[in-house]
C-alpha positions as CSV (number, residue, x, y, z in Angstrom):
1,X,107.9,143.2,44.8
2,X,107.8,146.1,42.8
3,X,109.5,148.4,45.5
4,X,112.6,146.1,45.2
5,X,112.7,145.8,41.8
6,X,112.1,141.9,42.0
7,X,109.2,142.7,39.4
8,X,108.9,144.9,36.6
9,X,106.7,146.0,33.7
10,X,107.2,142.9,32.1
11,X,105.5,141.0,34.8
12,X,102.6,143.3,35.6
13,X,101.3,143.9,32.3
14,X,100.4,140.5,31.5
15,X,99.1,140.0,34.9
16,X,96.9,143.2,34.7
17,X,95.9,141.7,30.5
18,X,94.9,138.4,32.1
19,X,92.8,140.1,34.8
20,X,90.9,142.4,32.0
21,X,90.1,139.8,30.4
22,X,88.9,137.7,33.4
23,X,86.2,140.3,34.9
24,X,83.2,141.2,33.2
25,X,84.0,145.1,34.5
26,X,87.4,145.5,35.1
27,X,88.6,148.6,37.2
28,X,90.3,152.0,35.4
29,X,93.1,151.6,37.4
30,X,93.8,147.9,36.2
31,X,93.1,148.9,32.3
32,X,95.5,151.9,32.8
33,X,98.0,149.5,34.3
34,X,97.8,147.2,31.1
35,X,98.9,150.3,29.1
36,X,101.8,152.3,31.5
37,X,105.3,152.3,30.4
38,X,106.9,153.8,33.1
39,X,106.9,151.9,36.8
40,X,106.7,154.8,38.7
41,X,103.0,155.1,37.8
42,X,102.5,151.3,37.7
43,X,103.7,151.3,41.0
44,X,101.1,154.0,41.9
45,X,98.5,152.6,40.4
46,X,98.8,149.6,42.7
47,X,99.5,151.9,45.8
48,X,95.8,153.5,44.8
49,X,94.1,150.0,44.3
50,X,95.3,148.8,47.5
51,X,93.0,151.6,49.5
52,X,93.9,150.0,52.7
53,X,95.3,150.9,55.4
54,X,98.4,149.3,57.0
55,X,97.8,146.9,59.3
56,X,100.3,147.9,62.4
57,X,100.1,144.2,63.0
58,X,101.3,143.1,59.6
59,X,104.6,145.6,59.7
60,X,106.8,142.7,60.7
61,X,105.1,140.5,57.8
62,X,105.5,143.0,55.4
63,X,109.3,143.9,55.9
64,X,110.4,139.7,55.8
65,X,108.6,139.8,52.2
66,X,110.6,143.6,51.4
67,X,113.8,141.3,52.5
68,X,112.8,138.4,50.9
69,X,112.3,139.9,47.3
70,X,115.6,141.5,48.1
71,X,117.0,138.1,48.7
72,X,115.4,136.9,45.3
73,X,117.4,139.4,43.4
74,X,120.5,138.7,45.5
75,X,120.0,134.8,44.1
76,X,119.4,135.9,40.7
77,X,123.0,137.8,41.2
78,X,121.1,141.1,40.5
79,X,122.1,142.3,43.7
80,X,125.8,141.6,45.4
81,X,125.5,140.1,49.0
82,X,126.5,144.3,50.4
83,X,124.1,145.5,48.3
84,X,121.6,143.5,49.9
85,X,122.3,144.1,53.0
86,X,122.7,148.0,52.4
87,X,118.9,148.1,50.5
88,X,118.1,146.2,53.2
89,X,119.2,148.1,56.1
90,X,118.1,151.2,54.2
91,X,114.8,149.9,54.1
92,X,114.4,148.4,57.9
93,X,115.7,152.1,58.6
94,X,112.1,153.6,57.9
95,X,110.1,150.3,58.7
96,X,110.1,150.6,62.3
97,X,109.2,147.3,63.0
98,X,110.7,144.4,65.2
99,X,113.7,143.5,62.8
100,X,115.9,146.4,63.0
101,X,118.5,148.2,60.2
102,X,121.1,148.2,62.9
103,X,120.8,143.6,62.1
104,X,121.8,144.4,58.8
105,X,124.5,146.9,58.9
106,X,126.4,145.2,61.7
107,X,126.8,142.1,58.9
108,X,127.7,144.4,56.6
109,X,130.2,146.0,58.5
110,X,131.6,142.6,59.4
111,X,132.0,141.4,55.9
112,X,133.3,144.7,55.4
113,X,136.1,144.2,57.9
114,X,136.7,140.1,56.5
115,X,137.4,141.6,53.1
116,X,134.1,140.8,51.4
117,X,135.2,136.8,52.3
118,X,133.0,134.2,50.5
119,X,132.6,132.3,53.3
120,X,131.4,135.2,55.7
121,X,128.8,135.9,52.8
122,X,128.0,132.2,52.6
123,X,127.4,132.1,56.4
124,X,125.7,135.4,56.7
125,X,123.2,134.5,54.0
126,X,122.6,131.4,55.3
127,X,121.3,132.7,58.4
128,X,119.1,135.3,56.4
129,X,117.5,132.7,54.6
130,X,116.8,131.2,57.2
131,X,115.3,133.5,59.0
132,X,113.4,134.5,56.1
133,X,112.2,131.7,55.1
134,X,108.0,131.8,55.7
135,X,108.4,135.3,53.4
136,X,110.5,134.0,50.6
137,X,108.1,130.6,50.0
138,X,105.5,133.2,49.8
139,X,107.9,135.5,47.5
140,X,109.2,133.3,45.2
141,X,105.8,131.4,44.7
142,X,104.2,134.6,43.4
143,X,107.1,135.5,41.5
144,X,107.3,132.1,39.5
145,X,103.3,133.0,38.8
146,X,104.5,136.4,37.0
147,X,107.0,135.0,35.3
148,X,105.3,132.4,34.0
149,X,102.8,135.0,32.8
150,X,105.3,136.9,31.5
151,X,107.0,133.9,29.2
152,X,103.4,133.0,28.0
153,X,102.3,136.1,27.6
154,X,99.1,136.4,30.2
């Protein structure tokens, strides 16, 4: 989510604030996230906490949720229906998972060649919701949490 933008600083801090104050001993890297103002490190932060490693099984998982906040933003109009699918594409370039940048691009090169039609993008979205649509329940549920947290402060 914070990859695509989706979230911000605005969400995380009051996330991280109501977790502080949830745990008895909270860990440095959540009290420095309560305090960052720059994403970059926010985002590093989390990368650090994670201390995982990927699961090769969960690549395909993981890109539908990349796509699906992508989508999220597209809805919000904070992305134009190209834009999507060229962050997209970008993105499935360097996932190398099942769902390949090449999907993408060939819809954007046919909307390209309609003349950015409305009812191209209306069918072409469709058919990515669709398709998406496990990853953006699980998207947009977590991102009407932080928000939430975000209007009420934590």
């Amino acid at each position: 989510m914070v990859n695509t933008r989706l979230i911000g600083l605005e969400h995380l801090i009051p996330w991280a604030d109501a977790w502080v104050l949830k745990l008895e001993a909270p860990p440095l890297w959540l009290l420095e996230l309560c305090t960052t103002q720059d994403l970059h490190a926010a985002r590093g932060l989390l990368l650090r906490a994670a201390c995982h490693p990927t699961d090769p099984f969960g690549r395909d998982e993981q890109d539908a949720e990349h796509l699906a906040c992508l989508f999220v933003r597209y809805r919000q109009g904070a992305l134009s229906w190209a834009a999507f699918l060229e962050e997209g594409g970008r993105y499935l370039d360097g996932a190398n998972g099942s769902r390949t940048c090449e999907e993408l691009y060939s819809l954007l090169n046919a909307l390209e060649q309609q003349g950015h039609a409305q009812n191209m993008e209306r069918a072409q979205s469709t058919e990515i919701e669709r398709s998406l649509r496990g990853a953006l329940q699980q998207v947009e549920s977590v991102y009407r949490l932080l928000a939430a947290m975000t209007r009420t402060g934590g």
